[in-house]
Every structure is written in structure tokens, then in C-alpha cells.
Biopython code that builds the backbone (N, CA, C, O; Angstrom):
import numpy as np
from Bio.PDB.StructureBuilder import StructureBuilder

atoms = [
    (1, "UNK", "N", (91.533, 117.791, 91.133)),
    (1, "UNK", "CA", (92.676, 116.953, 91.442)),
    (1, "UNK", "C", (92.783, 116.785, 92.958)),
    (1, "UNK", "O", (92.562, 117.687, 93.766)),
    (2, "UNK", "N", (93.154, 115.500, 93.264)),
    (2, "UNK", "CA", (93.176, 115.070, 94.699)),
    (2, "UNK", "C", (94.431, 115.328, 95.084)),
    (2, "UNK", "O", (95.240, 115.222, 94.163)),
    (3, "UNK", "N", (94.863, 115.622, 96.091)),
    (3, "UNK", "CA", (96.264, 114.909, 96.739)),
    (3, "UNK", "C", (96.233, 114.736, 98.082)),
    (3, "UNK", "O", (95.405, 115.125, 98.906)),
    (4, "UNK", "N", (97.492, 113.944, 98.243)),
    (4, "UNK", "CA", (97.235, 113.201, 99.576)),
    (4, "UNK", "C", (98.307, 114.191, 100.379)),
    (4, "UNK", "O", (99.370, 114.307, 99.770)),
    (5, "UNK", "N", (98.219, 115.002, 101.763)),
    (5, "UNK", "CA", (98.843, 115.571, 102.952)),
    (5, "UNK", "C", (99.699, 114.630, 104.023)),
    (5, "UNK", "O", (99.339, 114.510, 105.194)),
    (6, "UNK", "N", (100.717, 114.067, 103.549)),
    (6, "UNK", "CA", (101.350, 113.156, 104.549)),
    (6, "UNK", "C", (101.869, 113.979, 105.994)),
    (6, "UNK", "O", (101.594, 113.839, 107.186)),
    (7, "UNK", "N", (102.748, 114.887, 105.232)),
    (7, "UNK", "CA", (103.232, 115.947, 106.012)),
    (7, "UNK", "C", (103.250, 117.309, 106.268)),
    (7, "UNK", "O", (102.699, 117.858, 105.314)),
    (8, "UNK", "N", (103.691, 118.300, 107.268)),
    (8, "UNK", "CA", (103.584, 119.629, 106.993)),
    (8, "UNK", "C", (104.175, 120.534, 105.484)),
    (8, "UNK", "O", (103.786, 121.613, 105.036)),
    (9, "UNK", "N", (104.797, 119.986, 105.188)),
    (9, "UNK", "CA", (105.669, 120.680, 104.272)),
    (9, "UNK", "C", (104.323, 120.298, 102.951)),
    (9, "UNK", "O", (103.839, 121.223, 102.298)),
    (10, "UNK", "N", (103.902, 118.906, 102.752)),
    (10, "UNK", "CA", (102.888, 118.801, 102.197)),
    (10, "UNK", "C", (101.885, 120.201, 101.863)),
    (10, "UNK", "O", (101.711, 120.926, 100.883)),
    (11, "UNK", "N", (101.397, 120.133, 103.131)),
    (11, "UNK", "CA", (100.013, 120.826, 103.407)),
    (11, "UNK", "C", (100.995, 122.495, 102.824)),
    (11, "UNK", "O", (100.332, 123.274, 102.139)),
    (12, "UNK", "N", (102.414, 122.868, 103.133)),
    (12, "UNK", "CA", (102.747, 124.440, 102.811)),
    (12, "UNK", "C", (102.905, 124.826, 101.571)),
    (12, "UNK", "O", (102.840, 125.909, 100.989)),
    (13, "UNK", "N", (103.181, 123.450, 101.191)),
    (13, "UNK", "CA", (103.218, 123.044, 99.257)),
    (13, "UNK", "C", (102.329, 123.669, 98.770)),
    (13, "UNK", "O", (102.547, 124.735, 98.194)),
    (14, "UNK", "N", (100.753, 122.987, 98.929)),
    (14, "UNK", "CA", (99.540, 123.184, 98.314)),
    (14, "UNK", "C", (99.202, 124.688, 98.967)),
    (14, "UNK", "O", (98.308, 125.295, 98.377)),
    (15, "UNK", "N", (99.735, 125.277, 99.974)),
    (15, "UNK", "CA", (99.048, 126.127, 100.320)),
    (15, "UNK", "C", (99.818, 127.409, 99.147)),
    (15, "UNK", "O", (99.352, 128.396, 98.579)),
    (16, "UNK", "N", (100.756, 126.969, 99.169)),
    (16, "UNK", "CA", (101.497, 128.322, 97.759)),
    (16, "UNK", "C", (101.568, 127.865, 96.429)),
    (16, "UNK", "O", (102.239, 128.368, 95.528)),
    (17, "UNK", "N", (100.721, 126.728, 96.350)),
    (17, "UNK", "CA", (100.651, 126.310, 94.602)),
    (17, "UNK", "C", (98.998, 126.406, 94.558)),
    (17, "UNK", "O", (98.389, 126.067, 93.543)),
    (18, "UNK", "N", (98.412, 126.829, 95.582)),
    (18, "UNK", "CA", (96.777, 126.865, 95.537)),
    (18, "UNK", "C", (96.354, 128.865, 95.722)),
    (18, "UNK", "O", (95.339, 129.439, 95.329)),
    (19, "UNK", "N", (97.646, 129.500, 96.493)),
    (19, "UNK", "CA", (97.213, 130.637, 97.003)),
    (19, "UNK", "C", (96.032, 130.681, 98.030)),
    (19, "UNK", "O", (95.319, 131.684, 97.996)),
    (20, "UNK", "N", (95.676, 129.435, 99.182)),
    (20, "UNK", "CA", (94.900, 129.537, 100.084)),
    (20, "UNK", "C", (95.795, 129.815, 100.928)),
    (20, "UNK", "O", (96.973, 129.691, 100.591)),
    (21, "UNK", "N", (95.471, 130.238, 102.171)),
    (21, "UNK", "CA", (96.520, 130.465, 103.115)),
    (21, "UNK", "C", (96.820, 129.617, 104.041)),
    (21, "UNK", "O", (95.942, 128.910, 104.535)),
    (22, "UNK", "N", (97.774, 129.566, 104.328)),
    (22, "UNK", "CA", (98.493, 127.961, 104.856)),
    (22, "UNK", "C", (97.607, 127.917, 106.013)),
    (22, "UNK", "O", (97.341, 126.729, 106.197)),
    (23, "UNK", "N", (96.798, 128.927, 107.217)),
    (23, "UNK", "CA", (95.771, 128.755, 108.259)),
    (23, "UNK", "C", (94.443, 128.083, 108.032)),
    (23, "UNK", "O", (93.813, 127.378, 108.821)),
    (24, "UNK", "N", (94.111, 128.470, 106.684)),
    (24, "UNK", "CA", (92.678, 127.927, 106.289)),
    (24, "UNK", "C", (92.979, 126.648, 105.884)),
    (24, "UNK", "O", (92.147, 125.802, 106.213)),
    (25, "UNK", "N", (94.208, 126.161, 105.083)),
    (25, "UNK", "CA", (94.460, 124.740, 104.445)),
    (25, "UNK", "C", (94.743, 124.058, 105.935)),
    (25, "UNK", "O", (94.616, 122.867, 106.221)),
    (26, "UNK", "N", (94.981, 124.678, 106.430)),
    (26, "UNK", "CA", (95.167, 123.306, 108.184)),
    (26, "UNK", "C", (93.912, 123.192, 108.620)),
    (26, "UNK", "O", (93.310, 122.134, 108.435)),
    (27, "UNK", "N", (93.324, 124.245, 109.260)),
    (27, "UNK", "CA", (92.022, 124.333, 110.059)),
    (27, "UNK", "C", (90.661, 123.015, 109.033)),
    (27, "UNK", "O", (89.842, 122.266, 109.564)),
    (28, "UNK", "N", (90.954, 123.228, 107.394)),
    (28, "UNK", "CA", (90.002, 122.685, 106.986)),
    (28, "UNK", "C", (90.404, 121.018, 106.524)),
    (28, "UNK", "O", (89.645, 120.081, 106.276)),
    (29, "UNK", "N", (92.223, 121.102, 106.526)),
    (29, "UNK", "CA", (92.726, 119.244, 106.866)),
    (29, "UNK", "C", (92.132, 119.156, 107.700)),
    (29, "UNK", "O", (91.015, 118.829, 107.300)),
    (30, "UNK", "N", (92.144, 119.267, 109.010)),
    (30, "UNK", "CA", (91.744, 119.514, 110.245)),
    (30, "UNK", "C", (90.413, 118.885, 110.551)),
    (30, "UNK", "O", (90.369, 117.806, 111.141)),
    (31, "UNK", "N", (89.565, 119.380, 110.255)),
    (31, "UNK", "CA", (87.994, 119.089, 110.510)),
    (31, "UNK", "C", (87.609, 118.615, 109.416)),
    (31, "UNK", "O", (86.411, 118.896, 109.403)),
    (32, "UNK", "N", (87.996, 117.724, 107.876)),
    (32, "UNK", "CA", (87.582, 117.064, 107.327)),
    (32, "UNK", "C", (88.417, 115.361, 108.080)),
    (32, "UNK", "O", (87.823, 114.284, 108.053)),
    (33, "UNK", "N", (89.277, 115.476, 108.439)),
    (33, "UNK", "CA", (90.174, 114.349, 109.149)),
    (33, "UNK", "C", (89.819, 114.245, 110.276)),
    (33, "UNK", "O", (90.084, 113.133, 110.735)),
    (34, "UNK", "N", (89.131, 115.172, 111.225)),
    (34, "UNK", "CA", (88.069, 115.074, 112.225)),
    (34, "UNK", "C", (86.631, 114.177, 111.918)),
    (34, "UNK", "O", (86.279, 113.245, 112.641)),
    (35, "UNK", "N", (86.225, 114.424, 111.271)),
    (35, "UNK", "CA", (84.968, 114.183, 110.596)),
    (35, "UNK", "C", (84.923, 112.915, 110.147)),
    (35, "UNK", "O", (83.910, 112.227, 110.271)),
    (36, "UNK", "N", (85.996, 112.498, 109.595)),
    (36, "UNK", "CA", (86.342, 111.354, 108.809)),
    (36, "UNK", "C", (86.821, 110.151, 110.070)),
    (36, "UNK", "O", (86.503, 108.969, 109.933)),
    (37, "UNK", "N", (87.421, 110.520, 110.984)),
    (37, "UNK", "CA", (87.121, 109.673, 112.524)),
    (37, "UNK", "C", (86.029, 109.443, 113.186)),
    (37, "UNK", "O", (85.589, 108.423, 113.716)),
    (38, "UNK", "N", (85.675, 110.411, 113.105)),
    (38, "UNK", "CA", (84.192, 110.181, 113.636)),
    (38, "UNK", "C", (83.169, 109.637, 113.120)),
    (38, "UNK", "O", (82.318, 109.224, 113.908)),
    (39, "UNK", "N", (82.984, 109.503, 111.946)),
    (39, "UNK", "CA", (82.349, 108.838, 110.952)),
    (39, "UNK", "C", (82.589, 107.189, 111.325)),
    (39, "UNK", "O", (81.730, 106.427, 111.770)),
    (40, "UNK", "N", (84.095, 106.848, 110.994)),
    (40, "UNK", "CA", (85.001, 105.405, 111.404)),
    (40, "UNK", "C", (84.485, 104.851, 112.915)),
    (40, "UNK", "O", (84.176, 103.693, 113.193)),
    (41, "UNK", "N", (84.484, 105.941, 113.740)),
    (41, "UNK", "CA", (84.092, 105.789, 115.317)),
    (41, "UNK", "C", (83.100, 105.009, 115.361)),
    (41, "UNK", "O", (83.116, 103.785, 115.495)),
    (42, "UNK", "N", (81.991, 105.881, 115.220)),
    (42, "UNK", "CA", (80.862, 106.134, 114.913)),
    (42, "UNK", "C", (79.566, 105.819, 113.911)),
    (42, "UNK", "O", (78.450, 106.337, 113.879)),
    (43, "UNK", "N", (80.187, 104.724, 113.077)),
    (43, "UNK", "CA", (79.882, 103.869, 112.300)),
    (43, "UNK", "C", (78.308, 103.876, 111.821)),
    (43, "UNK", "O", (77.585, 103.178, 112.532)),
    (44, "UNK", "N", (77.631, 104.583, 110.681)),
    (44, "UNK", "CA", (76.669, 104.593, 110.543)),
    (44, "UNK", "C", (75.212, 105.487, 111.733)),
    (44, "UNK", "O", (74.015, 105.286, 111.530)),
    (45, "UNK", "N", (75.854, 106.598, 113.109)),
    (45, "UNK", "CA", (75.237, 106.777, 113.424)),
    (45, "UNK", "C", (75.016, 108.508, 113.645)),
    (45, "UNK", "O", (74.196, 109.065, 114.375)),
    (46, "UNK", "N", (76.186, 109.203, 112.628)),
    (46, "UNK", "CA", (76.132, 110.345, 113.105)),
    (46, "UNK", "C", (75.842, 111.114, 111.123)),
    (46, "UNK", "O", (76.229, 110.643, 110.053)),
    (47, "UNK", "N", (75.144, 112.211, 111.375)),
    (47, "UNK", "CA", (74.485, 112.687, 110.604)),
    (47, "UNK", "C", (75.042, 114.088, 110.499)),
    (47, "UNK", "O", (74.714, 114.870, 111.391)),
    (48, "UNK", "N", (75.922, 114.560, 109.435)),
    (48, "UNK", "CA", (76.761, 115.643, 109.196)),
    (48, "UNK", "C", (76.020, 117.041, 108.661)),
    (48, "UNK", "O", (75.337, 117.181, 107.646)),
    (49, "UNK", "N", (76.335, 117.911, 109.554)),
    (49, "UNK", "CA", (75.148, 118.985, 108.919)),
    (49, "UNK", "C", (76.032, 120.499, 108.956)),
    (49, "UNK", "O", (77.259, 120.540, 109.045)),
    (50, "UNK", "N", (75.275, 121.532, 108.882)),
    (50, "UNK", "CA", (75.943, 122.910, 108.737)),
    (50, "UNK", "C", (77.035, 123.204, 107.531)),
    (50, "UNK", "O", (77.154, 122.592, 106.469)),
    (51, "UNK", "N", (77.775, 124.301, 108.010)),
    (51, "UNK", "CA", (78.740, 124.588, 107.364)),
    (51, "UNK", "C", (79.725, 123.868, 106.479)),
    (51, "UNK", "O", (80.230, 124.065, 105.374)),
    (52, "UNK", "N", (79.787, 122.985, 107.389)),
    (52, "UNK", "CA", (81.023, 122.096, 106.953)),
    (52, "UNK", "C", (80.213, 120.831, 105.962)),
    (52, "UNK", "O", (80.942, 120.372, 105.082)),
    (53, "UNK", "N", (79.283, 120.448, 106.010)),
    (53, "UNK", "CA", (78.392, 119.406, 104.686)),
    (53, "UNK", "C", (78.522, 120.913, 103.477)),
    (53, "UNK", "O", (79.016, 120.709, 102.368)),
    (54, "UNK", "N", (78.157, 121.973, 103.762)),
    (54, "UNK", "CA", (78.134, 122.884, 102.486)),
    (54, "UNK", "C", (79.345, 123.007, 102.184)),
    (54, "UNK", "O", (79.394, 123.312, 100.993)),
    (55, "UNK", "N", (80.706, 122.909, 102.773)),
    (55, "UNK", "CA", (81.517, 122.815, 101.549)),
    (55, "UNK", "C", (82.500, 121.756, 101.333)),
    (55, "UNK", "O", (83.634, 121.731, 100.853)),
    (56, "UNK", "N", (81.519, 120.681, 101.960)),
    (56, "UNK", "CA", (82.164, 119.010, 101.747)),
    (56, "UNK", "C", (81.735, 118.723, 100.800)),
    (56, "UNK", "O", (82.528, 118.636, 99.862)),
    (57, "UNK", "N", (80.356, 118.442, 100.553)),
    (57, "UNK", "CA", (79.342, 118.160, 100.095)),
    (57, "UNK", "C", (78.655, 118.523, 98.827)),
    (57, "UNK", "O", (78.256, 117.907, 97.838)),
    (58, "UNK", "N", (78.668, 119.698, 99.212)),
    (58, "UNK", "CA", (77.745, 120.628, 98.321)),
    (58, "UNK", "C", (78.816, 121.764, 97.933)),
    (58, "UNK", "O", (78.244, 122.854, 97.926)),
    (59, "UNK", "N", (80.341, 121.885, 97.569)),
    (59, "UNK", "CA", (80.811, 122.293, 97.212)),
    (59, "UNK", "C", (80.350, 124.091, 97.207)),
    (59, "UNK", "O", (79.834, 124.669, 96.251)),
    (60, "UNK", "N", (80.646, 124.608, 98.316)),
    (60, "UNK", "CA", (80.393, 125.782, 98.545)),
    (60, "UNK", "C", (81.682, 126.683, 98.741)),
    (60, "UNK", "O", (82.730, 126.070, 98.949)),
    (61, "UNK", "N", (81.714, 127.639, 98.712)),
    (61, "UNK", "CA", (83.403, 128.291, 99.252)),
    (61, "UNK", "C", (83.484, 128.631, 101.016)),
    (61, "UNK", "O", (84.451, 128.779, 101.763)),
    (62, "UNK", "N", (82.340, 128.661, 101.203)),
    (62, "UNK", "CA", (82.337, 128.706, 102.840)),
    (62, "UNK", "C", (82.682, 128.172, 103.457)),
    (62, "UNK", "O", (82.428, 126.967, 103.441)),
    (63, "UNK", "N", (83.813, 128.964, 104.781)),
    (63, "UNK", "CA", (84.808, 127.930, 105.463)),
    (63, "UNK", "C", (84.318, 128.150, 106.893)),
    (63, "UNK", "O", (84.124, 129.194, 107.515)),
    (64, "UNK", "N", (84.119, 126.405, 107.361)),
    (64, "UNK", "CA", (83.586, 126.153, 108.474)),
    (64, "UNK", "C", (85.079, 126.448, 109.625)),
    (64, "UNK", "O", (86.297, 126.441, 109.447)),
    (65, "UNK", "N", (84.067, 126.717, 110.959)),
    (65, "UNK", "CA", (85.328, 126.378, 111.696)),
    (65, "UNK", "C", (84.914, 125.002, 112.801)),
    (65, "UNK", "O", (85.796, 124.644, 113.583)),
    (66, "UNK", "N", (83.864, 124.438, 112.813)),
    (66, "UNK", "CA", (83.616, 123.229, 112.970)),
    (66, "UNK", "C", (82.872, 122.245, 112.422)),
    (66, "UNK", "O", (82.302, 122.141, 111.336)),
    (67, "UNK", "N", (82.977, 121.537, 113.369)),
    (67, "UNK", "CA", (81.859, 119.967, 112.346)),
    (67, "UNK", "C", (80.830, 119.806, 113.575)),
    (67, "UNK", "O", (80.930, 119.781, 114.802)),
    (68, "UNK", "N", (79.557, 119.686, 112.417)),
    (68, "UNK", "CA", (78.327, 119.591, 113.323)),
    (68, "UNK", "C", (77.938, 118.387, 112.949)),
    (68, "UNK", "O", (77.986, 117.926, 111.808)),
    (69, "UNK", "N", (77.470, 117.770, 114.114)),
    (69, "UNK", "CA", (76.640, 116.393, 113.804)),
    (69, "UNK", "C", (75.632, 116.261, 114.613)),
    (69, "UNK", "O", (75.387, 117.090, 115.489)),
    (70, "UNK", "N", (74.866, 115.099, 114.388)),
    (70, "UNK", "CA", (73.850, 114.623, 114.881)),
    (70, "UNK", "C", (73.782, 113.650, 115.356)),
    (70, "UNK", "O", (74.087, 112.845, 114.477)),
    (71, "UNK", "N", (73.443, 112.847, 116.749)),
    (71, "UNK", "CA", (73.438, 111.278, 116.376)),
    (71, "UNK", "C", (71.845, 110.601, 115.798)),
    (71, "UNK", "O", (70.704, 110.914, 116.138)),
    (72, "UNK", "N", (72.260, 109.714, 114.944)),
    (72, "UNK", "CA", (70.698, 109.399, 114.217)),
    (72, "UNK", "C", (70.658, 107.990, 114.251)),
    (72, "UNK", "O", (70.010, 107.300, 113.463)),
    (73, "UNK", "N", (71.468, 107.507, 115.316)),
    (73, "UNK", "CA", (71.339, 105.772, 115.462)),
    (73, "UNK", "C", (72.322, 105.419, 116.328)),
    (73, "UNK", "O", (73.521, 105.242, 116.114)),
    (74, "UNK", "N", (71.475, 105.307, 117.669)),
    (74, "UNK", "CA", (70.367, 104.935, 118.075)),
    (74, "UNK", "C", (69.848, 106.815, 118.115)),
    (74, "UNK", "O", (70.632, 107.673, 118.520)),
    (75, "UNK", "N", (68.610, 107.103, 117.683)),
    (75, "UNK", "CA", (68.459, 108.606, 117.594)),
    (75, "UNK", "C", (68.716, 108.857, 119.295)),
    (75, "UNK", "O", (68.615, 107.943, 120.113)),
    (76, "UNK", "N", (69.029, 110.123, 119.611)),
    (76, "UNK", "CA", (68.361, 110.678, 121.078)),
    (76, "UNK", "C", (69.492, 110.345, 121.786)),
    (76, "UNK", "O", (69.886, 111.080, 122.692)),
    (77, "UNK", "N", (70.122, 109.232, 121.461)),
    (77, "UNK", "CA", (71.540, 108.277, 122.298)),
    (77, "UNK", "C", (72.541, 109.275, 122.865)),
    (77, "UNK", "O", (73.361, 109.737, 122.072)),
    (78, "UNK", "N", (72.578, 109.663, 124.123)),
    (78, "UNK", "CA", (73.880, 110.508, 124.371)),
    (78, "UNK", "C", (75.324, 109.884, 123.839)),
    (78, "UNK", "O", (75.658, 108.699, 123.871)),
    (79, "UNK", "N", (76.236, 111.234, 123.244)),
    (79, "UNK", "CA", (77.689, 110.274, 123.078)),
    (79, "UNK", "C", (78.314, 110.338, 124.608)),
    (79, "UNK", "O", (77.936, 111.021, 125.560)),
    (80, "UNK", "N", (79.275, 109.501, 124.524)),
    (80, "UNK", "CA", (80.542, 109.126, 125.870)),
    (80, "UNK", "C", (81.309, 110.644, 124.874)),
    (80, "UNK", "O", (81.700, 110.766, 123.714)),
    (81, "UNK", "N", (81.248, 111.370, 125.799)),
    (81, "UNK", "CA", (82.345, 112.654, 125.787)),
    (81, "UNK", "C", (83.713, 112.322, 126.086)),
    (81, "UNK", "O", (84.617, 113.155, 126.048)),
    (82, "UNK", "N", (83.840, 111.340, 126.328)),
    (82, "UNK", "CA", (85.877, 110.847, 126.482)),
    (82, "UNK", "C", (85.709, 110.073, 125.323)),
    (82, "UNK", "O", (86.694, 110.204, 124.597)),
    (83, "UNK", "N", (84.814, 109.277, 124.828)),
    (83, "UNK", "CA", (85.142, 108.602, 123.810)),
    (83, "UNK", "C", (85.295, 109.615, 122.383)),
    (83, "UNK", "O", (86.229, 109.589, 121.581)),
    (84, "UNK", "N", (84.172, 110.430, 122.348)),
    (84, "UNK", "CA", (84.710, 111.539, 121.244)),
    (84, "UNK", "C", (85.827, 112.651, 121.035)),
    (84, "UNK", "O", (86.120, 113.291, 120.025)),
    (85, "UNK", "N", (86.371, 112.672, 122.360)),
    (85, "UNK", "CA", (87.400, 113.242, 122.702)),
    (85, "UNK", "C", (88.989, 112.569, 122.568)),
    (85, "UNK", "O", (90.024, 113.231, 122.645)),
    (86, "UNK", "N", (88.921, 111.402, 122.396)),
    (86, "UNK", "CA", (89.892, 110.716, 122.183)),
    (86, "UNK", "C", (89.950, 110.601, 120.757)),
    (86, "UNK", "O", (90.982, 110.867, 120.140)),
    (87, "UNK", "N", (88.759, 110.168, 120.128)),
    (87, "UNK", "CA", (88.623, 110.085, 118.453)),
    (87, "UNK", "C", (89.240, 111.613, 118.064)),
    (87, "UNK", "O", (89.844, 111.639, 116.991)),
    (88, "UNK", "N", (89.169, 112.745, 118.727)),
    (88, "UNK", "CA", (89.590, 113.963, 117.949)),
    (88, "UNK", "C", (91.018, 114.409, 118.249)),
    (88, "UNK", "O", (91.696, 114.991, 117.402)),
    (89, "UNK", "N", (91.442, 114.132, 119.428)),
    (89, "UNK", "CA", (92.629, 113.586, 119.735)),
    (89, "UNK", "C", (93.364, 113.169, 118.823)),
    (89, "UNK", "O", (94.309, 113.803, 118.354)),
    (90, "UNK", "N", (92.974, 111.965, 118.452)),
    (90, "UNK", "CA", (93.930, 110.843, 117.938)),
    (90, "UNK", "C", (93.775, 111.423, 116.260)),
    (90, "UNK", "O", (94.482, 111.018, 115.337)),
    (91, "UNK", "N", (92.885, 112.263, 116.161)),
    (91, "UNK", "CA", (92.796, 112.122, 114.292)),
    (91, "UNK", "C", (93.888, 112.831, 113.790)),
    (91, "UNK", "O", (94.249, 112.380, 112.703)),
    (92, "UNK", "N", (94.527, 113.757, 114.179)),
    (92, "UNK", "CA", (95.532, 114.403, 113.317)),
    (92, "UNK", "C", (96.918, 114.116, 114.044)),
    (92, "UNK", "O", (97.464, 115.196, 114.270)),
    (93, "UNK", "N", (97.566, 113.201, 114.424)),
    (93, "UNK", "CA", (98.421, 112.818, 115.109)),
    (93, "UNK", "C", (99.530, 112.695, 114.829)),
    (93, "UNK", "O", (100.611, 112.640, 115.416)),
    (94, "UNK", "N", (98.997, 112.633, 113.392)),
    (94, "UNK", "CA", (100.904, 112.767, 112.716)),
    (94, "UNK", "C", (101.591, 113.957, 111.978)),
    (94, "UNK", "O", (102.694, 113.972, 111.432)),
    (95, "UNK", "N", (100.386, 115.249, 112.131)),
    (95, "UNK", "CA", (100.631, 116.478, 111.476)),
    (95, "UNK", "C", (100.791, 117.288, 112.418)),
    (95, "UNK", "O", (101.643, 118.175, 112.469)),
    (96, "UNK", "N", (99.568, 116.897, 113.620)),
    (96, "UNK", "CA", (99.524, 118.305, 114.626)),
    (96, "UNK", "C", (99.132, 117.488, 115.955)),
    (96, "UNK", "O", (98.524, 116.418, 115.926)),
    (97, "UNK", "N", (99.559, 118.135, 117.113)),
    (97, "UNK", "CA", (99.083, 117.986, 118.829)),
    (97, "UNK", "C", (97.836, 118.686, 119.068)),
    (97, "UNK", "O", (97.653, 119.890, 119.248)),
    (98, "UNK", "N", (96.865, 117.556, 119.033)),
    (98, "UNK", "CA", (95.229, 117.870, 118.602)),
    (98, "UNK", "C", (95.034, 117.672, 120.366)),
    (98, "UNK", "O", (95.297, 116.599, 120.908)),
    (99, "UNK", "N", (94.637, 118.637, 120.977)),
    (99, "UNK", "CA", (93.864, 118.874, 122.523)),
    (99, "UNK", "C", (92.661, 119.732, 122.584)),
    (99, "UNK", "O", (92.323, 120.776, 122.027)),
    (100, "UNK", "N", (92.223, 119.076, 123.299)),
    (100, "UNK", "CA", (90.525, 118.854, 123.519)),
    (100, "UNK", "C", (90.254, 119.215, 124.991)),
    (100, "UNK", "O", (90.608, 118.453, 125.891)),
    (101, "UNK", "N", (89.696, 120.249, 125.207)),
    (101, "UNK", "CA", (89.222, 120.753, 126.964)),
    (101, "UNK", "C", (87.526, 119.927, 127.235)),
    (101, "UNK", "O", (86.786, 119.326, 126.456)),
    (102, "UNK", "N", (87.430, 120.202, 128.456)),
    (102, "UNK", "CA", (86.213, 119.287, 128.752)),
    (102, "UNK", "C", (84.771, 120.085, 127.872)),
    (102, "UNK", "O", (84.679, 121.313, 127.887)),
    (103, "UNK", "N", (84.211, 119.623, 127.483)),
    (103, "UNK", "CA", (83.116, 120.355, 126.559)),
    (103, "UNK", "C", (82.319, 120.776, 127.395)),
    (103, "UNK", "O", (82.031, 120.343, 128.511)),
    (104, "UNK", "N", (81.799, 122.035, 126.572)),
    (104, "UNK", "CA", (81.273, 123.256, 127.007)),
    (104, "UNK", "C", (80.188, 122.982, 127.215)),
    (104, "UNK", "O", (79.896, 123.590, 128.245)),
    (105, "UNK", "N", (78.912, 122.131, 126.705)),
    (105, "UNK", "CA", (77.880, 121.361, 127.013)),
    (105, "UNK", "C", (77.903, 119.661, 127.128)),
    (105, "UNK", "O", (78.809, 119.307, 126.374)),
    (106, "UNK", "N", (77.290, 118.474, 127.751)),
    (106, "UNK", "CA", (77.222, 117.609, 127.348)),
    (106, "UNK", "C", (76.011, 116.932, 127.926)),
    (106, "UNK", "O", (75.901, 116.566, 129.096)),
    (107, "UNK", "N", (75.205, 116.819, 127.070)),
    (107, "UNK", "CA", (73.765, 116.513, 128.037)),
    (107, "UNK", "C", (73.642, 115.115, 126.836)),
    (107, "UNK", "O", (74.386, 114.756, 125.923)),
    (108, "UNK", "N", (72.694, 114.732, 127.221)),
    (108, "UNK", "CA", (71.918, 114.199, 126.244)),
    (108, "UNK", "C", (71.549, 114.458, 124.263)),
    (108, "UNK", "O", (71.797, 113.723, 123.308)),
    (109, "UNK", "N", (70.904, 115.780, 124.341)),
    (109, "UNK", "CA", (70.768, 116.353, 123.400)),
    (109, "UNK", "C", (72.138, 117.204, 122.668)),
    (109, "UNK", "O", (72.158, 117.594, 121.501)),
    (110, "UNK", "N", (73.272, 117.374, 123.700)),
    (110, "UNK", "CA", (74.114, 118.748, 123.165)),
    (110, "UNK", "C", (75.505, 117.847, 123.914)),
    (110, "UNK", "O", (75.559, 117.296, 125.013)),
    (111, "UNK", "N", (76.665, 117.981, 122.707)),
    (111, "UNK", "CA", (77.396, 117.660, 122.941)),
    (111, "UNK", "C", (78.395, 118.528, 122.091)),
    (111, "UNK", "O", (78.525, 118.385, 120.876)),
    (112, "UNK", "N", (79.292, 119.712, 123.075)),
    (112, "UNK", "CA", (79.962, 120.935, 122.365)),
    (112, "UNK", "C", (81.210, 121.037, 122.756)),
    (112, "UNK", "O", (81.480, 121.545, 123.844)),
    (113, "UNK", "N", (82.111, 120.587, 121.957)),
    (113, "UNK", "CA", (83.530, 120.826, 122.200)),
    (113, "UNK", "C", (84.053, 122.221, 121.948)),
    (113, "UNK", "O", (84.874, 122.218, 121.031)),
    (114, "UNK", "N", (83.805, 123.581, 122.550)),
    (114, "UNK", "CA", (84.286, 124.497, 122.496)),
    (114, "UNK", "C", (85.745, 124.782, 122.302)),
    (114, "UNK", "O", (86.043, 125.833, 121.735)),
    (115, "UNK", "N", (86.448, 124.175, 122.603)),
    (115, "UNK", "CA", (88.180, 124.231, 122.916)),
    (115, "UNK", "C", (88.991, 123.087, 122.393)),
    (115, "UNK", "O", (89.295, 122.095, 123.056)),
    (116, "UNK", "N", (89.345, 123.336, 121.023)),
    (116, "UNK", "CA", (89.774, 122.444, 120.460)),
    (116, "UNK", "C", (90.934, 123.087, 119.707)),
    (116, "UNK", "O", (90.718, 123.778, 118.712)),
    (117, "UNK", "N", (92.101, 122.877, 120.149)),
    (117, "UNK", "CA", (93.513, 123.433, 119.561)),
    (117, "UNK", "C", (94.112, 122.500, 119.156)),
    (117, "UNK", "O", (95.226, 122.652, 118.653)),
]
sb = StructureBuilder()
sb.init_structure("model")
sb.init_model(0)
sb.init_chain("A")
sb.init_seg("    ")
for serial, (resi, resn, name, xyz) in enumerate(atoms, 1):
    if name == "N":
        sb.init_residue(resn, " ", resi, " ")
    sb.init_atom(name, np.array(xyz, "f"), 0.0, 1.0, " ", f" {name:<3s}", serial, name[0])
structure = sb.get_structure()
């Protein structure tokens, strides 16, 4: 069964009619509504891997604490680090004050948002 998280009280609902704990039901709204911007952003060029595809995806119980991607079009393409930083920003905006510190790597190959509250 699906349901939709409009609000906090939402998300505290499911967290005591599910017995997950209301930290893990945010953290994992969180980085599937992350993911799901970036995807929208990012339109056909980023490639979802690790933790978080195993229990999107592949229905696993393992709980990620981020989202890993790839870019796979144009391959090799560095991202704009303000532009992905604004997409993660802006994704949970009506539940939570999503801030983003300058990432911990950003080269070409590696692009690591360490600090994401």
C-alpha cells in the first residue's frame, strides 16, 4: 500500500501505524524525494546505484543514508555543484529546511555532498 506524506504529522502517522521509527521514515522520505529531483533535474542522465537502488529497487531492508549516482549522459560530464545543490535544497521544502555545505569533493569524476542536514 502506497501513501502519500503531505505533512509532518503525515510522516508521524505512518511512523506509529508502521512501528519504523519516525528518524528512519524521514531520513528515507528524504533521499527518495532527493533522488526523485534529481532524476527531474537531470533528465535521463544520472544512473542510481548502491544502497539506496537496493532498497528502492530491489526491495531490500537496508537503510541507506545516501543516494549515489552516476552521470551516464553526457558520460564523464562534470555536474554544476550549485546546480545540484539547489535541486537538494529545494526537494523537501515543504516538510523540512534542507541545507547543503560546499561538497567535500567536486572534480570531474567525484561529486560528494558530505553535509547535508
Amino acid at each position: 500500500m502506497r501513501r502519500l506524506i503531505h505533512t509532518a504529522d503525515d510522516l508521524r502517522e505512518l511512523a506509529e501505524s508502521s512501528s519504523v521509527p519516525l528518524d528512519i521514515l524521514e531520513r528515507d522520505l528524504l533521499l527518495v524525494t532527493i533522488a526523485g529531483k534529481l532524476a527531474e533535474a537531470f533528465q535521463g542522465s544520472l544512473c542510481f546505484k548502491g544502497g539506496f537502488v537496493l532498497r528502492h529497487v530491489h526491495s531490500q531492508l537496508r537503510m541507506s543514508k545516501d543516494v549515489d549516482a552516476t552521470r551516464i549522459a553526457p558520460p564523464k560530464h562534470k555536474l554544476d555543484s550549485g546546480q545540484v545543490a539547489k535541486v537538494i535544497v529545494s526537494s523537501a521544502r515543504d516538510l523540512y529546511d534542507v541545507r547543503v555545505s560546499d561538497p567535500a569533493t567536486d572534480s570531474g569524476v567525484s561529486l560528494d555532498f558530505d553535509d547535508v542536514k
